[in-house]
N, C-alpha and C positions, 0 to 999 in steps of 0.2 A: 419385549420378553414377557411371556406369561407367566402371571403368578401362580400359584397352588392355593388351594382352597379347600377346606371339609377335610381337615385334617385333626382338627380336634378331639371329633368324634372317636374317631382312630385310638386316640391316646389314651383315649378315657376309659377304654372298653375293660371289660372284666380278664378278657383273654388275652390284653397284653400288658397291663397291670401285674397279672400272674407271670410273663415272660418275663418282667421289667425284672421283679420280686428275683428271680429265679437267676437274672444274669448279675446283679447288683451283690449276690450273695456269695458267686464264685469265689473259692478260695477262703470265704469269712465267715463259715457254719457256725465257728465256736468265738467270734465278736459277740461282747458282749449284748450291742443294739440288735444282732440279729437274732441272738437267743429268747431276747425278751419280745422280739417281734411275733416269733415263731411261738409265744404263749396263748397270742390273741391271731395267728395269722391270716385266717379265713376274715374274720370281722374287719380286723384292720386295713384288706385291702378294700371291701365292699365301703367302711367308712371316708378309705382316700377317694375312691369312685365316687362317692357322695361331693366329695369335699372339692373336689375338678368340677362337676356337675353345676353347681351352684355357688364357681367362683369364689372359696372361702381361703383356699389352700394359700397361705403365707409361708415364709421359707422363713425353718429355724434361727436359732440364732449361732454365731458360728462359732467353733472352739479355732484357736488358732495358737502355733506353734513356731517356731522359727529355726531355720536348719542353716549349718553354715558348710557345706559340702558337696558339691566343688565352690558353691557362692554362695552367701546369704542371699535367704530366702523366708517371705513369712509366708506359711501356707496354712492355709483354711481347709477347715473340716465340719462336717455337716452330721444330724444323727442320721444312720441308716433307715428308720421311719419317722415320717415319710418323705424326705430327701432326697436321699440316693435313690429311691425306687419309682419319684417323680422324673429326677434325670434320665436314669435308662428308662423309663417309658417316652417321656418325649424322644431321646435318641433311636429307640425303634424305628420311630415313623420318622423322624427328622434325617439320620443319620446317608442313606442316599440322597437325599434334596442338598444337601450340604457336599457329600463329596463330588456328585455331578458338578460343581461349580469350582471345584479345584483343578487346579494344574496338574497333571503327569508330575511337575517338579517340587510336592509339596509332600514331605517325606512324615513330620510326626505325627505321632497318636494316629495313624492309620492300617488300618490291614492290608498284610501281603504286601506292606512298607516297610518303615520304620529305618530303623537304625541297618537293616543291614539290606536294604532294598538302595539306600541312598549309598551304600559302598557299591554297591551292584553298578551302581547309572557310572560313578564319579570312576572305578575303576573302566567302564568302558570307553567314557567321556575323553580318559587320560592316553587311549591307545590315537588319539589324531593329535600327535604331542605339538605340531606347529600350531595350531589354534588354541594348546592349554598352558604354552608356554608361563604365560600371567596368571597371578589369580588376585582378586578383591574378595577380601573378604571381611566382613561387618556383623555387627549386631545393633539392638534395638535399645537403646538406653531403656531401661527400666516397664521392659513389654507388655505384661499383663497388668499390673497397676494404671500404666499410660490408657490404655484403650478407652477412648470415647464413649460415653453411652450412647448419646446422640446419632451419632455416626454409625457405632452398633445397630443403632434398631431402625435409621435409616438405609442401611446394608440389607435387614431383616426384609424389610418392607419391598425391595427391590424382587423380592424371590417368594414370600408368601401374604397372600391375599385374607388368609384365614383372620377375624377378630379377634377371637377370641385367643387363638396360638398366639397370636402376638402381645394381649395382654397377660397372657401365662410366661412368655420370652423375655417381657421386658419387667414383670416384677423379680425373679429373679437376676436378671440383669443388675435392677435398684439396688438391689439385698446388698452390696458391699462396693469399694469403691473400685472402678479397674474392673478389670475380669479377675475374679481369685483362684488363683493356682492351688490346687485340688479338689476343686469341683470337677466333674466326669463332663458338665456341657462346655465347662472353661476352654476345654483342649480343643476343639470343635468350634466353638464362637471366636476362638484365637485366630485360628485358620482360616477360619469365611473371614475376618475383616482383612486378611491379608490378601484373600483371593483376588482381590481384583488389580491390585500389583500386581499378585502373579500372571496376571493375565496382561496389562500393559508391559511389565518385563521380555514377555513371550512374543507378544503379537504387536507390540505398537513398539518395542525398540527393537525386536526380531531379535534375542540373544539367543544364541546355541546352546550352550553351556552353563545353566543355571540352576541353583541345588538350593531347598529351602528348610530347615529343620526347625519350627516354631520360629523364632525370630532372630537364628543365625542363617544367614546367606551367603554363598557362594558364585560367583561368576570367572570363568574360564575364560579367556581372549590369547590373540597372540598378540597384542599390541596394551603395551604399559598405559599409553595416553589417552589411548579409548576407552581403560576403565577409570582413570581420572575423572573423563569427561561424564562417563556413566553415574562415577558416584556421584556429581556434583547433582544431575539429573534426578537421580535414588532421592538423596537429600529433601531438593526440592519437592518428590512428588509428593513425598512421607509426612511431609512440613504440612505441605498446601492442604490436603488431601485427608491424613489420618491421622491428623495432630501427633505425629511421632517425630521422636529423633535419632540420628543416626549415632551410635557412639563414638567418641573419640579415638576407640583405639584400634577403627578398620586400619588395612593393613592389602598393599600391594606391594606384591612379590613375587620372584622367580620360581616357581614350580622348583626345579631344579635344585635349585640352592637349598631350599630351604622345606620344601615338602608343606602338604594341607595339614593340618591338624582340627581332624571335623570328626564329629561321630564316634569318638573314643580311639582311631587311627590318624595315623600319620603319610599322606600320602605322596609317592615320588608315581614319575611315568613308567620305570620297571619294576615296581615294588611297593605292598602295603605292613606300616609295620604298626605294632601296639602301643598307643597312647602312654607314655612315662607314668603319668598318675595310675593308669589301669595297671600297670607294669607294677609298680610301687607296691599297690595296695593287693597284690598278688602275692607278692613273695612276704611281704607281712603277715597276709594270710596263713605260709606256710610255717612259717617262724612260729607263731603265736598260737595258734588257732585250727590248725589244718584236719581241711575235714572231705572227706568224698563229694559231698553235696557242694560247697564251694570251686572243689577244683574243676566238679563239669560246669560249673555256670564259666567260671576263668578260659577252659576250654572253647565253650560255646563263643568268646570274641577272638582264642587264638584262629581256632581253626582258619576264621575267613581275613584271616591275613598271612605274610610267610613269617610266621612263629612257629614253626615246629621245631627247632635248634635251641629255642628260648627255652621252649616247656619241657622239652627233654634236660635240659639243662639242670632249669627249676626244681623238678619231679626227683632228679638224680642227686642233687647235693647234698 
């Protein structure tokens, strides 16, 4: 496999520095860090180009907060300078070297994906019903804390050849334990260390039907015993392989019976319906709170399932 090389340069440059600035900011004109940015902001990028330049740049220190919905979660936050404006500048240039190495079946934090690109595959996937009759479905005990460093920037090393990117990758990497959930390069080094599962999933145990969203997995079969046998395989390779564990509370089950519950739906072979939590904090909404702006986003996950009985329901009470 060849590596990539002289990429650094790329990062550092003034003209994507200025793009990084300019995508990091979407939506956060009137954030605090960006308003004080935008005091000094011609100087301040020319001083981070300095600061890449001659290797200086250390990553802040982090504020962190802890969320408990749908699960606790501590998540890290970074100042927008110069932080966030380092992340999206590596991601520029990084951002294809990274997805060229993903699977078709690797659904987060991607574009022209996501959350409703993987109802797209799974609502297809589900029309050859004798093959989806089964499903295994798992998660990753404690996935972004777990992640390896070691393994990380041996992952790194397989795909870019660059010195210096890689000692800019891997201090950032050091900055906290795990990969930390809200970091913008977190979502993206989550991925690449999974990729190459997704690539033994794919091509060395040839699965059909395989759906990945960060570190919830899906696998479709028509045979109960084969995914047994699979997971025990998963297990092992995740053990051996990417120091991870599988959680205790995968779950194989009749499609039928009992429907997917991935991606904020519920899915059967003739029908997709809306996630009960989503459903919940819907109609709270309305009770409580209701506001036009809420009801198109609630709209934007009925539409692409059969909820229109529901919302007309909702809307009408």
């Amino acid at each position: 496999m060849k590596r990539i090389n002289n990429l650094y340069s790329k990062i550092c440059s003034i003209e994507n520095l200025n793009l990084a600035d300019e995508k990091a900011r979407k939506g956060k004109a009137y954030q605090y860090g960006v308003m004080q940015h935008d005091k000094n902001r011609e100087f301040n990028i020319l001083k981070l180009r300095q600061m890449l330049l001659v290797k200086s740049y250390r990553t802040s220190a982090y504020k962190k907060f802890t969320i408990h919905d749908p699960k606790e979660r501590e998540i890290f936050c970074l100042p927008y300078y110069p932080d966030r404006i380092v992340h999206h500048a590596i991601m520029n240039i990084l951002e294809p070297v990274f997805i060229s190495k993903f699977t078709a079946d690797t659904y987060s934090c991607i574009k022209g994906k996501g959350i409703h690109g993987a109802l797209r595959n799974i609502k297809s996937a589900l029309r050859d019903k004798p093959n989806t009759q089964y499903c295994l479905k798992l998660d990753i005990q404690k996935f972004y804390p777990s992640i390896d460093h070691d393994i990380l920037k041996q992952l790194l090393r397989r795909i870019i050849k660059d010195t210096d990117l890689l000692a800019l990758l891997y201090e950032i990497i050091e900055s906290a334990a795990g990969v930390p959930i809200g970091n913008y390069l977190s979502q993206y080094f989550a991925n690449f260390y999974m990729a190459y599962f997704d690539h033994w999933i794919k091509e060395a145990k040839r699965v059909k039907y395989y759906f990945r969203y960060a570190d919830d997995l899906v696998i479709f079969s028509g045979s109960k015993e084969y995914l047994h046998e699979l997971l025990a395989e998963i297990r092992a390779y995740l053990t051996n392989n990417l120091k991870l564990t599988v959680k205790n509370n995968y779950q194989i089950f009749p499609v039928a019976a009992r429907g997917l519950d991935f991606v904020g739906y519920r899915f059967f072979h003739a029908h997709i319906l809306l996630r009960k939590r989503i459903k919940k904090r819907f109609i709270r909404m309305l009770k409580n709170r209701r506001n036009d702006k809420s009801i198109a986003s609630y709209y934007g996950w009925i539409k692409h399932c059969n909820g229109k009985h529901l919302l007309k329901k909702l809307l009408h009470e």
